[in-house]
Phi, psi and omega in degrees: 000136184279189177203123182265129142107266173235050168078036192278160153278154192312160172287125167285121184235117175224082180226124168231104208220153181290169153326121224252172220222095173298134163235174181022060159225124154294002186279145124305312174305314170262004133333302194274008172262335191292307192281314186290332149330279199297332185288300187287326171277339176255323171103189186244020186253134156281124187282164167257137170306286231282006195256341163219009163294331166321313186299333172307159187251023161210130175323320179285346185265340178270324184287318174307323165322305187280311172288359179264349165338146191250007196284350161237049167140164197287157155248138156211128199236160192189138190206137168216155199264114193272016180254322175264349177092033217224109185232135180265163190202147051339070213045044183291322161259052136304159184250144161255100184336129156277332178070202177283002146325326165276019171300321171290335159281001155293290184332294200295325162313288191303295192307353105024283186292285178301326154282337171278014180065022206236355174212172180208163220262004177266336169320101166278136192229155153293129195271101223244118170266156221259145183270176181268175175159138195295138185322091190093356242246304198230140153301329182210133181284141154339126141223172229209131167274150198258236154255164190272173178202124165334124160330328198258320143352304189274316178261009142323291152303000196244333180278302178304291176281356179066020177298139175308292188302351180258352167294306189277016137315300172315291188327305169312287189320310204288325176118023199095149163337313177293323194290325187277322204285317175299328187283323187304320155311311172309320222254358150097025165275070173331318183239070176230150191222121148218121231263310179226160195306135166328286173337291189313323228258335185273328194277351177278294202344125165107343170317338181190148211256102169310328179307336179262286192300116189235083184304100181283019207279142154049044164210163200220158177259136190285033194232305179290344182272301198291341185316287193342295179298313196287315163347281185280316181304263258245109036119001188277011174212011204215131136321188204268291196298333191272345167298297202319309187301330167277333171286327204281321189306326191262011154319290216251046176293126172246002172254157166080037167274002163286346206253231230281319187282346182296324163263017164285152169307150141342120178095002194231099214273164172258113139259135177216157179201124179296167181201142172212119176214157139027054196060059181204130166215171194193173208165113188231151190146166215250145164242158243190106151254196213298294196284029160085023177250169184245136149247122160268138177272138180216086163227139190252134193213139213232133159101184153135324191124325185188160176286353174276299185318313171252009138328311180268344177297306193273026183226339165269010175258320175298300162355271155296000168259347134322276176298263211325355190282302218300349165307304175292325170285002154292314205270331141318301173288334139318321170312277181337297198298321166326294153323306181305327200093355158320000000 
């Protein structure tokens, strides 16, 4: 097993995917950083997993591979075990739709704002609903204020239930796409973007198929989502009390229960928070088992045939990032007991 750096693991690469097409960027220069990336990892023939996934040298990295194939739309998965620092990435710095995945950096933006004394989770805002309007028609689609809700409310709801409005209520409070993308810099997420209001982004929706296409518009790499989760869990940017209010929300998440919690064992708790768009659907979150170690998840799937299709793509990719961590903490603590003379 390679190990990069401080014990990250090698990039698992299982993808068999057409050439994918940069969009909405004017840079030409970071068109061709983009293709010579994907070019240099992949090489310029499209390969089959079953034709190289053997060659990893540990069962979770031959197992992820294979279920994270890309041939019918991209995957990208990125996981770290936070107690050893030991992290898998399956095209984990790919950029990815975030969908409501970026509710949580919405969330930490504002809780920010409450820890600097400049907002309070009691601070009531409007509940801002999307006005109809033809697709592209406006730069920022049209809305209407609703009723107000407490801060700690909106974002109760914006975590637990995925609401728009009250996400884009936060959005508001906060200062917009820019505020969040700035807290996100402070915060060393380099490969994260986010452009437009929740309202814009469901009404726009469907301009381009993530599965080919990789819209840098409202994306993130699942290597920067996990950053994100390992963040905020270990205390390195929130307080104690503004950590609780977001753990506690993807605690009690009631959308994607076909995703990351569906096939782990008994005992083993979820914080989580879903993202669904236009043949993309994703699920970030920390996972806790009975004996107390944590991983962060981060995975996006893009394609698949339905939205049941890449449900189970992610909930047999949490799965296998499950076992293998915990195959390894066996094996590691065998070692050990081996060494004691145990």
């Amino acid at each position: 097993m390679k190990i990069f750096g401080t014990g990250r693991i090698a990039s698992l690469v299982a993808l068999a995917i057409a050439p994918l097409a940069l969009i909405s960027t004017p840079a030409a220069a970071q068109v061709q950083g983009f293709e010579s990336a994907f070019d240099s990892t992949f090489g310029t023939e499209v390969r089959a997993p079953r034709d190289y996934a053997p060659s990893y040298d540990s069962r979770i990295e031959q197992r992820i591979a294979q279920i994270a194939e890309g041939s019918r739309g991209r995957i990208g998965v990125a996981a770290i075990d936070l107690a050893t620092g030991q992290e898998i990435s399956v095209l984990g710095d790919q950029r990815f739709p975030m969908a409501s995945t970026s509710k949580i950096a919405i969330a930490a933006t504002f809780l920010e704002m409450v820890d600097q004394g400049r907002a309070s989770l009691s601070s009531e805002y409007p509940m801002l609903y999307a006005v109809s309007s033809r697709p592209f028609s406006t730069s920022v689609a049209p809305v209407r204020r609703g009723e107000y809700m407490s801060a700690a409310n909106l974002i109760e709801i914006m975590i637990t239930r995925s609401s728009n409005q009250a996400t884009d209520a936060l959005l508001q409070a906060v200062g917009g796409p820019g505020a969040v993308n700035a807290w996100a810099q402070r915060a060393g997420l380099t490969d994260f973007s986010l452009d437009r209001d929740i309202a814009t982004l469901v009404r726009d929706d469907g301009e381009f198929d993530p599965a080919h296409h990789i819209d840098l518009r409202d994306s993130a790499t699942p290597q920067a989502m996990v950053q994100l989760l390992s963040g905020i869990y270990q205390g390195r940017w929130l307080s104690a009390e503004s950590r609780r209010v977001i753990l506690g929300a993807m605690e009690r998440c009631r959308t994607g229960t076909r995703r990351i919690p569906a096939m782990l064992p008994s005992g083993v708790s979820v914080a989580h928070k879903t993202g669904s768009l236009n043949n993309t659907s994703s699920d970030i979150g920390i996972l806790t088992a009975p004996d107390g170690r944590t991983i962060a998840v981060a995975i996006y799937v893009t394609g698949q045939g339905s939205r049941p299709n890449r449900e189970a793509r992610i909930a047999s990719i949490a799965r296998a990032i499950y076992d293998g961590y915990a195959e390894m903490a066996f094996a590691a603590n065998d070692n050990g007991d081996d060494n004691n003379g145990g």
